[in-house]
C-alpha positions, 0 to 999 in steps of 0.5 A: 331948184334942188331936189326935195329929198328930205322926207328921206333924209330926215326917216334916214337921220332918224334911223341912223341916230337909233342906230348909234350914228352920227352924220359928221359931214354933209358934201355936195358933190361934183359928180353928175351921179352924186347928190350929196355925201354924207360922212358917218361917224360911229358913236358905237364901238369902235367909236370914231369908226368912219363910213360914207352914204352916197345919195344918188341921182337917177342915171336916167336923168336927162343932162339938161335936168342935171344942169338945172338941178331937176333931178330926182335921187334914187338911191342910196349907197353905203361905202367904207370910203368916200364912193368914186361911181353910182354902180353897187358892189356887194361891199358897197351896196345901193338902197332903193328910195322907190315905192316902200323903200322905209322898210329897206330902212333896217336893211341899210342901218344893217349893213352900215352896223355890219360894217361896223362889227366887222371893224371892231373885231378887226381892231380887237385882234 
């Protein structure tokens, strides 16, 4: 069985929506440190402006949990492009999804705006 992480996917989709984002794909992913990736697609200026947000699988998880999809997911990671390992930089941040994590919510959709802002102003010189 999959895990149930639609409690935080739906406040995320939630929070994106607000924020001018849509979800324009959903993938799972072959990575053992991947849940599902999701493509997002700025219905703000600079409209059609792509980001990605990783949903991760506790590194600590067990390999036999991963074979039978018993995992839980921890965080999430916000990445300009589709992410190629678990581990957080400062331009690809990682989210708890522990404890109170709905109020890290405007943290994320910050970043995400950010990232946004930063390619508008590129575009525009």
């Amino acid at each position: 069985m999959k895990p149930n992480i639609s409690a935080y996917q739906s406040i995320i989709r939630g929070a994106l929506a607000d924020h001018g984002w849509d979800i324009a794909s959903v993938e799972e992913s072959d990575a053992w440190w991947c849940h599902q990736i999701w493509r997002l697609d700025s219905l703000w200026a600079p409209c059609g402006f792509q980001t990605h947000l990783a949903f991760l699988i506790d590194p600590q998880s067990e390999p036999q949990a991963l074979q039978q999809m018993e995992y839980k997911v921890w965080a999430v990671k916000a990445s300009h492009r589709v992410p190629t390992q678990w581990q957080g930089s400062d331009s690809e941040p990682t989210f708890s999804l522990s404890g109170n994590w709905q109020e890290r919510m405007p943290e994320l959709v910050g970043h995400l705006d950010k990232m946004r802002s930063e390619e508008s102003f590129t575009r525009s010189r």
